[in-house]
C-alpha positions as CSV (number, residue, x, y, z in Angstrom):
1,X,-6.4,-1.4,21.5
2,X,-4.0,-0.8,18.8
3,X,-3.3,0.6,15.4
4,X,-2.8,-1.5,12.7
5,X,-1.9,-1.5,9.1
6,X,-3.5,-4.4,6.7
7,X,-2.2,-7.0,5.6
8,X,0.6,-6.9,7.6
9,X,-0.8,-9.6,10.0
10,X,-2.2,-12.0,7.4
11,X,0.8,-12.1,5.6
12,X,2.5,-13.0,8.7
13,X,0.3,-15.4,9.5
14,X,0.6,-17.2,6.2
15,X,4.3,-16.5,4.9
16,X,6.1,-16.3,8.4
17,X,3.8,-18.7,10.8
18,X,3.7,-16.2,13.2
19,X,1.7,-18.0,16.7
20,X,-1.4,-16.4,16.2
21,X,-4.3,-15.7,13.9
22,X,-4.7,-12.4,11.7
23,X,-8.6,-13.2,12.6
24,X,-8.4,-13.6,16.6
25,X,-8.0,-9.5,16.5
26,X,-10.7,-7.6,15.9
27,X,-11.3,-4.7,13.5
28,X,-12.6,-1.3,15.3
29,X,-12.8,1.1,13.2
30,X,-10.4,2.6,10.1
31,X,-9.5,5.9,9.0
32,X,-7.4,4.9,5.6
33,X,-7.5,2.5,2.2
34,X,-5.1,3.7,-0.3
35,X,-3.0,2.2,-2.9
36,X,0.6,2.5,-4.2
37,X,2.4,4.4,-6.9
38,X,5.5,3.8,-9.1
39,X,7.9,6.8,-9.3
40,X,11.6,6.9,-11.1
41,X,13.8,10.2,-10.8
42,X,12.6,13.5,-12.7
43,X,15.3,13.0,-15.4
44,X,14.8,9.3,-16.2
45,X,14.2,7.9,-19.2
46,X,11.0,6.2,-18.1
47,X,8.3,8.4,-18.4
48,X,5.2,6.5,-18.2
49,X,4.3,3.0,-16.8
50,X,5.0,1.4,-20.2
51,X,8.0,2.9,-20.6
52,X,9.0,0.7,-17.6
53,X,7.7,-2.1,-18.5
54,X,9.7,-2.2,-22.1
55,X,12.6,-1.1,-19.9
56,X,12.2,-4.5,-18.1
57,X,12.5,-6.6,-21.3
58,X,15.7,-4.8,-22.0
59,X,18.0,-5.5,-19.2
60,X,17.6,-5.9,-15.3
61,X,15.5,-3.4,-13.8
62,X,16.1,-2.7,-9.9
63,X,12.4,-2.0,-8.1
64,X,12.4,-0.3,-4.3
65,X,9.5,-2.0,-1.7
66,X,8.9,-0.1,1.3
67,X,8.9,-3.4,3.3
68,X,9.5,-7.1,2.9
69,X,5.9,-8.4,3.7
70,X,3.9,-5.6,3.8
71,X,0.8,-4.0,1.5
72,X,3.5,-2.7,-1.3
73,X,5.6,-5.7,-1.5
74,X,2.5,-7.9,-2.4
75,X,1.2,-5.3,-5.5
76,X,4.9,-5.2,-6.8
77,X,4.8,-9.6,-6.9
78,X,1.5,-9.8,-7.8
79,X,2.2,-6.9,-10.8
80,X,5.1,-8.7,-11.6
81,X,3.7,-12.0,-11.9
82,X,0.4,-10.7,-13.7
83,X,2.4,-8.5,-16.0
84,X,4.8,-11.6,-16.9
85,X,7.9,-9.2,-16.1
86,X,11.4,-10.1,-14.5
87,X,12.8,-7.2,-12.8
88,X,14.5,-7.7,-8.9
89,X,13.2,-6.2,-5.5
90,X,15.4,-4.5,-3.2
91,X,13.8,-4.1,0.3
92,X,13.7,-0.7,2.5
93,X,12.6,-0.1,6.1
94,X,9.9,2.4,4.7
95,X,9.1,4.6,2.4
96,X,12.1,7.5,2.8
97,X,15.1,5.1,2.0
98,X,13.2,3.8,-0.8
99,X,12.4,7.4,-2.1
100,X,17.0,8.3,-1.1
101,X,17.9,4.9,-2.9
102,X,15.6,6.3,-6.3
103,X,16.8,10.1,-6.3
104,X,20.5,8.7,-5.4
105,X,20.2,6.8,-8.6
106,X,20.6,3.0,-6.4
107,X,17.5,1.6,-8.0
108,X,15.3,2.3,-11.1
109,X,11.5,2.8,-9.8
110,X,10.2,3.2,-6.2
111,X,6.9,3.3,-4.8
112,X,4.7,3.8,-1.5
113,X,1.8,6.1,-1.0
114,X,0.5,8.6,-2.7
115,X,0.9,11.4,0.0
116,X,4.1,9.9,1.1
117,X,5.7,10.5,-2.7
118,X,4.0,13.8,-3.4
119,X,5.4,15.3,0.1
120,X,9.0,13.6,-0.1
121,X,9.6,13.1,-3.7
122,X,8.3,16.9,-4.4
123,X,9.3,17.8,-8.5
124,X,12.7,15.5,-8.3
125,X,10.4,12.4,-8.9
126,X,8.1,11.9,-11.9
127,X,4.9,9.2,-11.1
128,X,4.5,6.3,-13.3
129,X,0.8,5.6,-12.4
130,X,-1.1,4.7,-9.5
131,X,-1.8,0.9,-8.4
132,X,-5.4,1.2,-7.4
133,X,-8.7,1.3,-9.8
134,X,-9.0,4.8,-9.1
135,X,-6.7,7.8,-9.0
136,X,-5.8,9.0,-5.2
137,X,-5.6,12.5,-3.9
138,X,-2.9,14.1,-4.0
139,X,-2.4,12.5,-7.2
140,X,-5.1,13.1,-9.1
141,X,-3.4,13.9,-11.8
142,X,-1.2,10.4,-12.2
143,X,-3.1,7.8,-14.2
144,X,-3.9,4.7,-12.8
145,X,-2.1,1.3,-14.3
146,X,-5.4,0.6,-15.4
147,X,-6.2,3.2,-17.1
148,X,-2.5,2.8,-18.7
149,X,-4.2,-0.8,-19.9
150,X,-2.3,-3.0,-17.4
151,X,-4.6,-4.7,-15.2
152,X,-3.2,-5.8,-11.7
153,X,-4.6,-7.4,-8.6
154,X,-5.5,-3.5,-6.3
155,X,-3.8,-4.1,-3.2
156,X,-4.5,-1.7,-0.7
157,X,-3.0,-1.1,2.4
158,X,-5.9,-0.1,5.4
159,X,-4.9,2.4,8.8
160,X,-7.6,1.0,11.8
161,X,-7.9,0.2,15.1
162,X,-7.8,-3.2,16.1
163,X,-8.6,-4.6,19.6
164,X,-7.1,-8.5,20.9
165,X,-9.9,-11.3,21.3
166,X,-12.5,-11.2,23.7
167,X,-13.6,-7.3,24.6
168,X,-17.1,-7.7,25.6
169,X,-19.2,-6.0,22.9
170,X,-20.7,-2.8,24.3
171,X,-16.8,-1.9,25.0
172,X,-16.4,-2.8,21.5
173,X,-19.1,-0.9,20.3
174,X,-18.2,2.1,22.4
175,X,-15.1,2.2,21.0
176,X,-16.1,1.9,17.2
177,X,-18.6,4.7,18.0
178,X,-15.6,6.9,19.5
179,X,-13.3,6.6,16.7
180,X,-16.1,6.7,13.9
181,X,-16.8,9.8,16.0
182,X,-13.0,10.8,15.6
183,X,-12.6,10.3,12.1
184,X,-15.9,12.1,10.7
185,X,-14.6,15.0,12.3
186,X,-14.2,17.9,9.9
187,X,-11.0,19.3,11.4
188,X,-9.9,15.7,11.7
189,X,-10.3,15.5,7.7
190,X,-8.2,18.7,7.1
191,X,-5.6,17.8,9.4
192,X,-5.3,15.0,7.6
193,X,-5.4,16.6,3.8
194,X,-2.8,18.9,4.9
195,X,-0.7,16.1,5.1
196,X,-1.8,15.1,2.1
197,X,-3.7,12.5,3.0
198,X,-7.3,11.1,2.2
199,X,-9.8,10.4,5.2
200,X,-11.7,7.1,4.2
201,X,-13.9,6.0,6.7
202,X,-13.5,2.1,7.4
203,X,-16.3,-0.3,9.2
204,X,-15.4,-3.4,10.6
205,X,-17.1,-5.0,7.9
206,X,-15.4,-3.1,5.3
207,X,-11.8,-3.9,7.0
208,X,-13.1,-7.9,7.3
209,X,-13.9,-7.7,3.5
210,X,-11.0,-6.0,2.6
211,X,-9.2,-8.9,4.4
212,X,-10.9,-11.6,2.6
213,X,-9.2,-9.7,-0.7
214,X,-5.6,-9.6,0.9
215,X,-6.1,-13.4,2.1
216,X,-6.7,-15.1,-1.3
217,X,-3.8,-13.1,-2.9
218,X,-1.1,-13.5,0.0
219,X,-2.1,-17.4,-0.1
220,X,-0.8,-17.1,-3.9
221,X,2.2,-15.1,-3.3
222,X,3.2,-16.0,0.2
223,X,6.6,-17.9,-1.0
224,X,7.4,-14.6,-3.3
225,X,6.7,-12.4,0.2
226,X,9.6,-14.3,2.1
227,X,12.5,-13.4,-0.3
């Protein structure tokens, strides 16, 4: 068994043709689903989400990913392309560089999870608004895009446990029990808000369903994901 974090298989499965099938693993249980948000530094121009996008028609606008091919790249092509913007990407190896290159004034916006920019970026980094249809703790009070009145494809990025192909089914359902177990667990929860992060409890149907989403919109961005 191991942990994984969606779509990062499918994606390289489709844009990398990695030897294997995102679908020959199979789902446990999950213990996260959140979206992304778009921050700039405290003292930059940009105050809200529009604000960036006019900033975009004006000259080149620099945007930070917290990974080629992962969850946050694929909102930031898909926004671009729904949005009709032109603005470049400039890839990190997580979410910390990203957040150094944006206060160190080395690229315009950033993003990556909500906790991740609340608990790094602290008050040096105002919050543009929040990729998913809903507003995520412990940002509650950052609008979404939506409600800004830009509608983008949601891409969410999932935390479960995944086993390989063929565990015989009562191990499997042993182990979905154990972790469902795990993740209701109150002190499990507060651990976890703490840290600023939201417990949301993930079936395997829910994970399959999710991947379903993250399929159709990788299959339409998958030549964007490889640059």
């Amino acid at each position: 068994m191991m942990t994984e974090v969606a779509p990062g298989a499918i994606v390289d499965e489709l844009a990398y043709n990695v030897p294997y099938k995102a679908e020959s693993f199979e789902p446990v249980f999950g213990w996260s689903n959140t979206g992304f948000q778009y921050c700039v530094r405290s003292d930059s121009a940009m105050r809200t989400f529009a604000d960036f996008v006019a900033e975009t028609k004006k000259r080149r606008v620099t945007v930070a990913s917290i990974g080629r091919g992962g969850a946050h790249h694929l909102h930031i092509v898909a926004m671009r392309k729904t949005l009709g913007l032109s603005f470049d990407i400039v890839h990190f190896d997580g979410a910390s560089p990203a957040y150094a290159a944006v206060l160190g004034g080395h690229v315009d916006v950033g993003g990556g999870g909500p906790a991740s920019g609340r608990r790094q970026g602290g008050d040096r980094l105002r919050f543009l608004g929040l990729s998913g249809n809903e507003r995520e703790f412990p940002l509650d009070d950052v609008p979404t895009l939506k409600e800004q009145g830009f509608n983008t494809p949601p891409v969410n990025q999932l935390f479960f446990a995944t086993t390989s192909p063929g565990v015989p089914a009562d191990r499997l359902a042993l182990l979905n029990k154990t972790i469902a177990a795990a993740v209701a667990d109150a002190d499990f929860a507060e651990k976890m808000k703490a840290l600023g992060n939201a417990v949301t409890p993930l079936t395997p149907e829910a994970i399959k369903a999710e991947h379903n989403k993250h399929r159709a919109l990788i299959m339409e961005f998958k030549e964007e994901l490889k640059r």
